[in-house]
C-alpha positions as CSV (number, residue, x, y, z in Angstrom):
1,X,-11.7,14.1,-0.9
2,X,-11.7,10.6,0.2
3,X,-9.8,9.6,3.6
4,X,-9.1,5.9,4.5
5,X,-7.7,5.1,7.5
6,X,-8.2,1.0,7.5
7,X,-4.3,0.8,7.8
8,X,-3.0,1.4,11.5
9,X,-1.4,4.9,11.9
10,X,-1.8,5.8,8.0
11,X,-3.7,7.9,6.5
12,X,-4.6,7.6,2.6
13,X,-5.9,10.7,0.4
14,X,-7.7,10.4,-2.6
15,X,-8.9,13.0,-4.8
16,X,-9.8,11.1,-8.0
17,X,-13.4,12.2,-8.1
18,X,-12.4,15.6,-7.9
19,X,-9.6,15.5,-10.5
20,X,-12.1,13.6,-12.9
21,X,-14.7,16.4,-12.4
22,X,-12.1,19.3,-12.8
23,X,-10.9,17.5,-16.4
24,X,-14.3,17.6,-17.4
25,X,-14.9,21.3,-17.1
26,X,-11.7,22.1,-18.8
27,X,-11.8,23.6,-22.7
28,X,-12.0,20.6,-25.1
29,X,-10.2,23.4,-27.6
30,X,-6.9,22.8,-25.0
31,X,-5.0,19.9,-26.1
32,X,-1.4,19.1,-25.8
33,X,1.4,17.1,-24.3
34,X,4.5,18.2,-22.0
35,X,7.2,16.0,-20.5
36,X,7.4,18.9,-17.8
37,X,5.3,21.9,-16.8
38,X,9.3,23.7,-16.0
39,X,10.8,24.0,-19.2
40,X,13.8,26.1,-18.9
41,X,11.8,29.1,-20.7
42,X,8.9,29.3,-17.5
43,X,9.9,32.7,-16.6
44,X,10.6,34.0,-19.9
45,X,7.6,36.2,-21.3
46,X,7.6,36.3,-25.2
47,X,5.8,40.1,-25.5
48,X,4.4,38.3,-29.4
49,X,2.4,35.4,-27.7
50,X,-1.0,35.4,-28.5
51,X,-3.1,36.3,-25.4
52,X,-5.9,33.5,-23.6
53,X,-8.9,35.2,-25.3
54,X,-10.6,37.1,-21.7
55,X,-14.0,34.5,-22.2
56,X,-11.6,31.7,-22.5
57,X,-9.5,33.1,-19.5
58,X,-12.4,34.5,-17.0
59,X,-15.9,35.0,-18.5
60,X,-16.3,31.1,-18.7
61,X,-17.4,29.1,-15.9
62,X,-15.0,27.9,-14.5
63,X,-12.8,29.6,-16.6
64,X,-9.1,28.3,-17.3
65,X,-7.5,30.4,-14.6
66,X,-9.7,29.3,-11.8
67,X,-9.0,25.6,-13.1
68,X,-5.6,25.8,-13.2
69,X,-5.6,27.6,-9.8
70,X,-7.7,24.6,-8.6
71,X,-4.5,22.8,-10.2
């Protein structure tokens, strides 16, 4: 995390080199594009979807719950 304070009573936060490092430890398998994360169907759980495999979801490290936890 990067703090610059060169302007007078402002702080600026930057987090690029930790959002660049965090995309390159995702799964090159997970690919994809969404115009928003909140599509009316979030809460809905479809009991047919195919599970995250559990070395996909946890036995990788990182794995792709702690990154989207780091989200």
């Amino acid at each position: 995390m990067t703090l610059d304070y060169k302007t007078k009573w402002k702080v600026k936060i930057c987090m690029y080199e930790y959002i660049v490092k965090m995309l390159s430890e995702f799964p090159t398998d997970i690919n994809g594009i969404a115009k928003t994360p909140a599509a009316r169907h979030l809460f809905n759980v479809n009991p047919e979807a195919k599970k995250l495999p559990k070395t996909t979801a946890k036995n990788n490290c990182p794995g792709f719950h702690d990154l989207i936890a780091k989200l």
